[in-house]
C-alpha positions in Angstrom: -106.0 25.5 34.3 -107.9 25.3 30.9 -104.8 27.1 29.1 -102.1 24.7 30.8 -104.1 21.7 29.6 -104.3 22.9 26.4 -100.6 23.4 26.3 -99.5 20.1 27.8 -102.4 18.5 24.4 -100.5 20.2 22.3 -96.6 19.0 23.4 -98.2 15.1 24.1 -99.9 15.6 20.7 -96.1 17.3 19.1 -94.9 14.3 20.8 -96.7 11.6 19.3 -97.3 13.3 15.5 -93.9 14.4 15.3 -91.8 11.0 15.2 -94.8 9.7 13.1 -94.3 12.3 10.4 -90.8 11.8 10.3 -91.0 8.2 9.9 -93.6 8.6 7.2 -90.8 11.0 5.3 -87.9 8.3 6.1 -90.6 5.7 4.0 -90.9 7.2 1.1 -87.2 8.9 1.4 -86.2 5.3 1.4 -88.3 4.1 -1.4 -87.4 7.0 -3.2 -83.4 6.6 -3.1 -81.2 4.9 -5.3 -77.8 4.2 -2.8 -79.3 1.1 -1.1 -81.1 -1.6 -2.4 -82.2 -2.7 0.7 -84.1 1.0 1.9 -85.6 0.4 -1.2 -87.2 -2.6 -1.0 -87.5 -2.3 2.8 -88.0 1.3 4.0 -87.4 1.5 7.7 -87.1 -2.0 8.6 -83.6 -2.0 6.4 -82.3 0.8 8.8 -82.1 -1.7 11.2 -79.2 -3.8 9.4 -77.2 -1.1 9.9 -77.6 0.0 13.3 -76.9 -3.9 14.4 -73.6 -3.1 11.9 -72.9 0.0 13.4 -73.3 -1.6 17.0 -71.9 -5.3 16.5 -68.3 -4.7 17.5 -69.2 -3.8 20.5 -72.0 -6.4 20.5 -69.6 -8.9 20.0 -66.5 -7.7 22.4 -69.0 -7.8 25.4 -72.1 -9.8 24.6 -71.3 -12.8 22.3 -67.7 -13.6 21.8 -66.0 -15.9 24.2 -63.4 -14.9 26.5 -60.6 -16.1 24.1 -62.5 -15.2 20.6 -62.0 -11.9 20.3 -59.5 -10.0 17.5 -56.7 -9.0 18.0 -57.2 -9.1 21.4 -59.4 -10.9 23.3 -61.0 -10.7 26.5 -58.7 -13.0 28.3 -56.1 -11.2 26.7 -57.2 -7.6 28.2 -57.5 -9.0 31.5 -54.1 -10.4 31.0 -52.6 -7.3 31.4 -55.3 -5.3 33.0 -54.7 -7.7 36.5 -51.6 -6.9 36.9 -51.2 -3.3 35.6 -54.3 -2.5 38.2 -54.4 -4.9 41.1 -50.5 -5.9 40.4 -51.2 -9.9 40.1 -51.2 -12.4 37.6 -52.8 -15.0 40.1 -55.6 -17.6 38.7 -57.9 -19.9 40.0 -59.1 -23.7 39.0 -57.4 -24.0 36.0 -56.0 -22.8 32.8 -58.1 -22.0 30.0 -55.6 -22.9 27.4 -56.3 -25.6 24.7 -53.7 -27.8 25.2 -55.2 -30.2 22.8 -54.0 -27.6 19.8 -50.2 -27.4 19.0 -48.0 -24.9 20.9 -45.2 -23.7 22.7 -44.2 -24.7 26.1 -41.2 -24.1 28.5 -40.1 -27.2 30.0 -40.0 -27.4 33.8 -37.0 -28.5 35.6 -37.5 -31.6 37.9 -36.1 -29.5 41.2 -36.5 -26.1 40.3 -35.0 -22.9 41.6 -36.0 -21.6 45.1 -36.4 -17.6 45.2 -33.8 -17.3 47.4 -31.2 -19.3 44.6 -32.1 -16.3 41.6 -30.0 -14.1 40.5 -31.9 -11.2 40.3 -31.5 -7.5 41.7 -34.0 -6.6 44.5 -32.0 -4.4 46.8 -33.9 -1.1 45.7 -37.3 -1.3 46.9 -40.5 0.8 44.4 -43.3 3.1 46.3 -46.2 2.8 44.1 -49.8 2.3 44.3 -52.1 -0.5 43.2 -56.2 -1.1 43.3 -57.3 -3.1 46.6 -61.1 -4.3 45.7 -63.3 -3.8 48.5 -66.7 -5.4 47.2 -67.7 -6.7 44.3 -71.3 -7.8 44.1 -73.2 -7.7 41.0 -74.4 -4.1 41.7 -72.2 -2.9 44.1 -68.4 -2.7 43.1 -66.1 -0.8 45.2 -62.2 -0.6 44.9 -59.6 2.2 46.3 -56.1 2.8 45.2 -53.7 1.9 47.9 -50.1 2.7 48.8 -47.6 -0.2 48.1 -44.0 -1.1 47.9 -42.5 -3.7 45.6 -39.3 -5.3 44.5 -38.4 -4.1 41.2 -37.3 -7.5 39.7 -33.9 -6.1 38.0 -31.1 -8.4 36.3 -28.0 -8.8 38.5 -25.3 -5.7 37.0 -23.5 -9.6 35.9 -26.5 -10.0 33.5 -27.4 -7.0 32.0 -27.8 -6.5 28.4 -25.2 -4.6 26.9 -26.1 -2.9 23.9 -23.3 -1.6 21.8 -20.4 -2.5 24.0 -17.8 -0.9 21.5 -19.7 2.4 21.4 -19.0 5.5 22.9 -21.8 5.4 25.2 -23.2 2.0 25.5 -26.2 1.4 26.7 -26.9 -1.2 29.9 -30.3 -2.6 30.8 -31.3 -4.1 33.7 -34.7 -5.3 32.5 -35.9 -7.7 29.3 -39.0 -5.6 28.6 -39.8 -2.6 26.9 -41.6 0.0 25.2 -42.0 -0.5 20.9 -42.0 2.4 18.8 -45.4 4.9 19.7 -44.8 8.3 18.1 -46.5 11.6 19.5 -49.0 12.4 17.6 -50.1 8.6 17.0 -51.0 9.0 20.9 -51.6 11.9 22.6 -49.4 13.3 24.9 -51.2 12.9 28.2 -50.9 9.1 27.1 -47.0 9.5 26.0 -46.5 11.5 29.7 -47.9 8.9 31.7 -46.2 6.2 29.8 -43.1 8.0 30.4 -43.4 8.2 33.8 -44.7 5.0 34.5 -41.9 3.3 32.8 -39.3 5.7 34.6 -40.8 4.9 38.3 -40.5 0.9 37.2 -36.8 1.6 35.8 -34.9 -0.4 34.2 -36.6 -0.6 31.1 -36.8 2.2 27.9 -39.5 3.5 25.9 -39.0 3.8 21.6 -40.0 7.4 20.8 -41.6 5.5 17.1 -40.9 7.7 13.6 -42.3 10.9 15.3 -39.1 11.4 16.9 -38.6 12.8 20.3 -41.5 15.2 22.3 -41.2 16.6 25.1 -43.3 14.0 26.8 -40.6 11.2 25.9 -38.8 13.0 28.3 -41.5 13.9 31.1 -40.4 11.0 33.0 -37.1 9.2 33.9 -36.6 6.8 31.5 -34.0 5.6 28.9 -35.0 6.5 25.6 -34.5 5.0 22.1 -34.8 7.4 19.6 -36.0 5.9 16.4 -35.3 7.6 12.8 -38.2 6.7 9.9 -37.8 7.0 6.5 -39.5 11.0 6.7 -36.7 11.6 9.2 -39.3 13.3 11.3 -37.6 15.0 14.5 -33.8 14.9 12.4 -34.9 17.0 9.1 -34.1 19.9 7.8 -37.0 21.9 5.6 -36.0 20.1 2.5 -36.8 16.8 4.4 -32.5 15.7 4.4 -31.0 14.5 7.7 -30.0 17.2 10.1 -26.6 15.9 11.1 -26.9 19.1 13.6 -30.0 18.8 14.9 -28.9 14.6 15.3 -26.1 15.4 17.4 -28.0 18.0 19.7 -30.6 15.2 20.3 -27.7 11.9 20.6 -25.6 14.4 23.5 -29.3 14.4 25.6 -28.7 12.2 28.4 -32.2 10.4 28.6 -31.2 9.0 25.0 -29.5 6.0 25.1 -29.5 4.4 21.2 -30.9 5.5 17.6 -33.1 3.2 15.7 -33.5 3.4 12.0 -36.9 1.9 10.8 -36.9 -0.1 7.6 -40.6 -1.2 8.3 -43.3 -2.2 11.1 -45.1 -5.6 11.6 -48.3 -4.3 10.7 -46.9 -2.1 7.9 -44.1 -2.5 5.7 -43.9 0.3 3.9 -43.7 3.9 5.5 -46.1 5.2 8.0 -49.4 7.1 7.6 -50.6 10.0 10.3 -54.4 11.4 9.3 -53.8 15.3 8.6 -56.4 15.5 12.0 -53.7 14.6 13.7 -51.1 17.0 13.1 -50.9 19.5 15.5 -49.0 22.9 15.8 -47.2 21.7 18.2 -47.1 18.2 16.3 -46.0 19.7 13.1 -42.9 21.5 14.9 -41.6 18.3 16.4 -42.1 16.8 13.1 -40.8 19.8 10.6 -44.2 19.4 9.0 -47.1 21.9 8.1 -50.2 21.6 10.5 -52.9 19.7 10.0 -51.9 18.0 6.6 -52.0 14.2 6.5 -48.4 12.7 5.9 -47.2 9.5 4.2 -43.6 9.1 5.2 -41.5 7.4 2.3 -41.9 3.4 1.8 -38.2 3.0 2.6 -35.1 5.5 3.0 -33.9 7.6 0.0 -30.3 7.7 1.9 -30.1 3.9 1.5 -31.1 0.9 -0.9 -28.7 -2.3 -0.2 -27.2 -3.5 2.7 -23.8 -1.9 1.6 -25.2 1.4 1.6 -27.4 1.2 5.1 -24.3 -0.5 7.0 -22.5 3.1 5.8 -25.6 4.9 6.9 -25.9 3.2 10.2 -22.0 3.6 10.5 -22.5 7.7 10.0 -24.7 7.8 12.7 -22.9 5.9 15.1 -20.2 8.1 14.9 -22.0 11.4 14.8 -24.1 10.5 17.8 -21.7 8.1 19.6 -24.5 6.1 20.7 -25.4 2.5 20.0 -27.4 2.5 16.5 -29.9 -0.5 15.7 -32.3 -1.1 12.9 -35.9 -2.9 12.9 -37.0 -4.8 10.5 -39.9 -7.0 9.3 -38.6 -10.6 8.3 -40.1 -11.9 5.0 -37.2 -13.2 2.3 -34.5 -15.7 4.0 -31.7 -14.7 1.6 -32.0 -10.9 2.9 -30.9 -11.9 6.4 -28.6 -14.4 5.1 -27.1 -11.2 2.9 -27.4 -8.7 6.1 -25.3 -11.3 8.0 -22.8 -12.5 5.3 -22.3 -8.6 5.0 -21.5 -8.1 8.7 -19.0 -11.5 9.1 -17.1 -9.8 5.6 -17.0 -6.3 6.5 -16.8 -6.7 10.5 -19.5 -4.0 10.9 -23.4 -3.8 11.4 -25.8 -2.8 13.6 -25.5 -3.0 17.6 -29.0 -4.0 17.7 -31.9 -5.4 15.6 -35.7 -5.0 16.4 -37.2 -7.9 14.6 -41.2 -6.9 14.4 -43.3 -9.9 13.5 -46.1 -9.5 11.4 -48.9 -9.8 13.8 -47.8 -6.2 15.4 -50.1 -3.4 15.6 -50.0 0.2 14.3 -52.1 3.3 14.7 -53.1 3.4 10.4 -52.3 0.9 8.2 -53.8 -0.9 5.0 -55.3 -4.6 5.4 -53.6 -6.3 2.8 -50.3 -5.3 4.7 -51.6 -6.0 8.3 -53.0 -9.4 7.6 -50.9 -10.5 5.2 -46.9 -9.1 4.9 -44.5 -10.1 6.9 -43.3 -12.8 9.1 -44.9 -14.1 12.4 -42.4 -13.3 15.1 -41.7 -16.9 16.6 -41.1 -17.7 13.0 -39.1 -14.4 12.2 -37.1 -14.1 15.6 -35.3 -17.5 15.1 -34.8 -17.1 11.6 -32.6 -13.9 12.1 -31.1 -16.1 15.1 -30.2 -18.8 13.7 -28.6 -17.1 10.5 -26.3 -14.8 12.4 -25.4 -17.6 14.6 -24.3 -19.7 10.9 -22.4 -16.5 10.3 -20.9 -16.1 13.2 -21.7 -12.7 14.0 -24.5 -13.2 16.9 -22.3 -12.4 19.5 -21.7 -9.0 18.3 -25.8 -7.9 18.2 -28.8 -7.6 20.3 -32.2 -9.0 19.0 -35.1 -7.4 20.4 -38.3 -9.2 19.5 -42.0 -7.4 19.3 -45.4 -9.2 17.9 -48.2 -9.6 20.6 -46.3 -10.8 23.6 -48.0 -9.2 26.4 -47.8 -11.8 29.0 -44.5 -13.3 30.5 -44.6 -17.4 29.3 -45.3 -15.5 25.7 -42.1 -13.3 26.4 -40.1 -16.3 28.0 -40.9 -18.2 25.1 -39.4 -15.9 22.3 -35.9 -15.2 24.5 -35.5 -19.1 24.3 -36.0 -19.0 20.8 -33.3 -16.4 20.3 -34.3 -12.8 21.2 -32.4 -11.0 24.3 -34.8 -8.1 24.6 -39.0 -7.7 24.0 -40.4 -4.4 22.8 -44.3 -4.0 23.7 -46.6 -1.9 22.2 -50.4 -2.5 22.5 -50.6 -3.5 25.9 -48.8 -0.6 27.5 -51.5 1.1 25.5 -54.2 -0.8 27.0 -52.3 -0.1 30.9 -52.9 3.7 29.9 -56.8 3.5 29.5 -57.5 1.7 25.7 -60.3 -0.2 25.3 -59.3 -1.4 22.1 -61.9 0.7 20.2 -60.1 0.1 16.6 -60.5 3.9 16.2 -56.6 5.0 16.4 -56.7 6.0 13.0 -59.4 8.3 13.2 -58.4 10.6 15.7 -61.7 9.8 18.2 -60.2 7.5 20.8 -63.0 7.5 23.5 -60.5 7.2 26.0 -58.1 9.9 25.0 -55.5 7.6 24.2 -54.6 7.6 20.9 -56.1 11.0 19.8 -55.1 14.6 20.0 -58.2 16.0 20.8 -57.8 18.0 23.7 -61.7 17.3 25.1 -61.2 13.4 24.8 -57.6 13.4 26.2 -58.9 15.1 29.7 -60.7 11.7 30.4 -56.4 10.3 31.0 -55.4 11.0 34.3 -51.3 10.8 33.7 -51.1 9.9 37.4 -53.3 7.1 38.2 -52.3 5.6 34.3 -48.5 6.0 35.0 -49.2 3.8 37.9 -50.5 0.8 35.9 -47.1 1.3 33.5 -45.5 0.6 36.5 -47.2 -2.2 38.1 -47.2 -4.1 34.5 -44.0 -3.6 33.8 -42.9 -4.8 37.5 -45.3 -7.7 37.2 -43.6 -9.1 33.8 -40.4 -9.2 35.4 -41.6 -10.7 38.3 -43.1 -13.4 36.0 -40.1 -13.8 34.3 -38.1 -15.0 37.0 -41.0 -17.3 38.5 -41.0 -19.2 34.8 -37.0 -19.4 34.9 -37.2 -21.0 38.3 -39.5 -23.3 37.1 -37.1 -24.0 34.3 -34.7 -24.9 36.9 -32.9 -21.4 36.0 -31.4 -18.7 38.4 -32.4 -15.8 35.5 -34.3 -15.4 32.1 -31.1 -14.5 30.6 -30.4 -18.1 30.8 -33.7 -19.1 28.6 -32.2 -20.8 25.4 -33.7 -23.4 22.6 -33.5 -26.4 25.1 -36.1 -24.7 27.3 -38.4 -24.4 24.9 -40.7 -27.5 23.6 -43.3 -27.5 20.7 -46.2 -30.2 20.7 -47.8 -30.8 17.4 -51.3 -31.3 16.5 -50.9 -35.2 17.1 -49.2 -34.5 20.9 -45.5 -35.3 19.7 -42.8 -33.2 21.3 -39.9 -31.4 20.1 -37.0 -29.5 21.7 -36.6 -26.2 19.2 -33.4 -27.4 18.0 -35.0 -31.1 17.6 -37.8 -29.5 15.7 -35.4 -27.5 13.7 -33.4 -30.3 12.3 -36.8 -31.5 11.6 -37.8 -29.2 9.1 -34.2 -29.3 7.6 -34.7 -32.5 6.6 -37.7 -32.9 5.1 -37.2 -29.4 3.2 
């Protein structure tokens, strides 16, 4: 009895000494050290500071900023697209949180709008999927089940369909406005690339961008159309010497899940060549890539095969006719007089791409600098009718596809860019957050918590590909859905019919323009 009560004296008094002793050796450690002026001059107290730093991100994402504060998504974003990928709904209550005292965008309602039972729209082919059903939810006690659940799919009408690359061999036909942007493997992990694959192949009628990384396995896990895009490294197409692999291009082109080849000038958040930590780089990684494992790889700023629009038109031309596929490029908008070059090119010569990604400058990436994420390139409502409008003055629009990409995740965003010019939208961020990310700004660093955009093996367990691939469905579904609703209310049978005239812009002092009013505008006080 004595002995155990001398024991348990001497762990309380380990107990109490010990963290005493090691915060008498943190003072004058502090005191001592040279690194930080404020340990100096405030031993212990200073650590403080920098666990608040360490923690304020996080502080601020779910304590102090507002629903609509937070960078570069906030809260009422996330939930944006988390409501419909989970619970498959985009319904509100009370009103909208909007500021509709700041100038905007709007689409302009029709005075009789379209019934659902006047759209044009392809619904024959019912979807078996699942969705959350929420059974309580009191402050302590939440509760919520996955339930069986069978949708329309929301399709364009084989009358509407986007045709990309009518003259090629193998054109490609889409039934759906929305897509997948570029996300290589090795960026994301493959559980997240798997269930993104599959998600987007149950929704159909959509595609997925395989990003610089070229084409994995996982691309393929699922049913879905596939663009397979070609970066300056030529990762996935390369031979050892890092040259194209005409061969190896051919082999990839004749696999029927791949429906067009996108070369990759630059990214929004990035335009310059892309960056993937050596952490990253995989055996298996470095295969698919042609690279050696676990070094850290800067692709090239820009093509060595190309430097002038003369010279990529040939490029783009080669592939087309080795693959036989529709060939596109994307592109970050800054200078006018390159697009006004591209385009005066492609009236001259009668050739060009089939499709252009136009990637605004507010587009995310998994590394990039600040100084080129903040500050290079053009916003995409700015971008996507300047590239519009110039091949339109050309007289060349008719002959490509624009897709758009830059942060629209919701569908009056997404209705809003096709009336200012695009035909398709690429999507990159939220299909990331539909697979599980919490927007930890750690992609770059291979530590995703959620196993998202990291290779790690013990973090990617936490991704279940099933129950994920089930959100890429419902969000996907639930875009479309929207789509049509905001045509209808546009007094249009399809989004295909969204143009300049449905699309108004209100200025800080509540004046209203028409696009093509606010257009002419600018041109004359330029």
């Amino acid at each position: 009895m004595l002995m155990g009560m001398s024991i348990l004296g001497i762990v309380l008094t380990l107990i109490i000494l010990l963290p005493i002793a090691f915060l008498v050796f943190l003072y004058f450690y502090d005191e001592k050290q040279t690194q930080h002026a404020v340990l100096r001059n405030f031993p212990l107290l200073g650590h403080m500071r920098y666990l608040l730093e360490k923690i304020g991100p996080e502080l601020r994402q779910y304590l102090f900023d507002s629903d609509s504060e937070g960078k570069p998504f906030s809260r009422e974003n996330y939930q944006d697209i988390i409501m419909p990928a989970k619970y498959q709904t985009t319904m509100m209550g009370f009103g909208s949180k909007r500021d509709f005292d700041k100038a905007g965008y709007y689409i302009r309602n029709a005075m009789f709008p379209k019934q659902r039972d006047e759209l044009r729209v392809d619904n024959t082919v019912l979807l078996h999927g699942k969705r959350y059903k929420i059974d309580r939810d009191k402050l302590f006690n939440r509760r919520e089940h996955l339930e069986e659940n069978t949708v329309k799919p929301w399709l364009l009408t084989d009358e509407d369909q986007i045709i990309i690359g009518p003259d090629c061999r193998e054109p490609f036909a889409v039934k759906g406005l929305v897509g997948m942007s570029a996300m290589s493997y090795g960026a994301l992990g493959n559980r997240a690339i798997t269930a993104l694959s599959t998600g987007l192949g149950m929704a159909g009628g959509t595609w997925m961008n395989t990003g610089e990384g070229g084409l994995s396995p996982y691309h393929l896990k699922g049913n879905v159309d596939i663009i397979m895009q070609i970066g300056p490294g030529l990762f996935g197409v390369r031979t050892k010497e890092g040259t194209m692999d005409w061969e190896e291009l051919k082999r990839k082109s004749g696999l029927k899940q791949i429906k067009a080849i996108e070369i990759k000038l630059a990214q929004g958040a990035k335009a310059r060549g892309g960056h993937l930590d050596g952490r990253k780089v995989t055996p298996e990684i470095a295969e698919i890539r042609g690279l050696e494992p676990y070094k850290t790889v800067d692709s090239p700023n820009r093509f060595n095969e190309f430097s002038d629009v003369p010279s990529l038109m040939a490029y783009i031309e080669q592939i087309k006719e080795v693959s036989g596929l529709p060939v596109g490029m994307k592109m970050v908008v800054g200078q006018p007089s390159d697009i006004e070059e591209l385009a005066a090119y492609m009236k001259e010569h009668q050739t060009g791409p089939d499709f252009i990604t136009v990637d605004g400058g507010e587009g995310g990436t998994g590394a990039t600098y600040q100084e080129l994420a903040d500050s290079v390139g053009l916003p995409i409502k700015t971008a996507i009718q300047l590239v519009h409008r110039t091949l339109i003055k050309y007289g060349v629009r008719d002959r490509v596809k624009l897709i758009a990409s830059g942060k629209l995740f919701t569908p009056d965003r997404i209705a809003v860019v096709l009336g200012m010019g695009a035909d398709l939208v690429n999507l990159a961020r939220p299909f990331m957050i539909t697979v599980g990310c919490i927007m930890a700004l750690r992609c770059h660093t291979n530590t995703c918590p959620v196993g998202v955009a990291t290779t790690d093996p013990k973090l990617q367990r936490a991704l279940d590909i099933e129950e994920k691939s089930q959100r890429v469905m419902n969000y996907v579904i639930a875009l479309r859905e929207g789509l049509f609703t905001t045509a209808a209310a546009a007094g249009l049978a399809s989004p295909v019919e969204l143009s300049e005239d449905h699309v108004a812009y209100i200025d800080d002092q509540s004046r209203h323009f028409t696009l093509s009013e606010l257009y002419e505008t600018r041109k004359l006080s330029s």
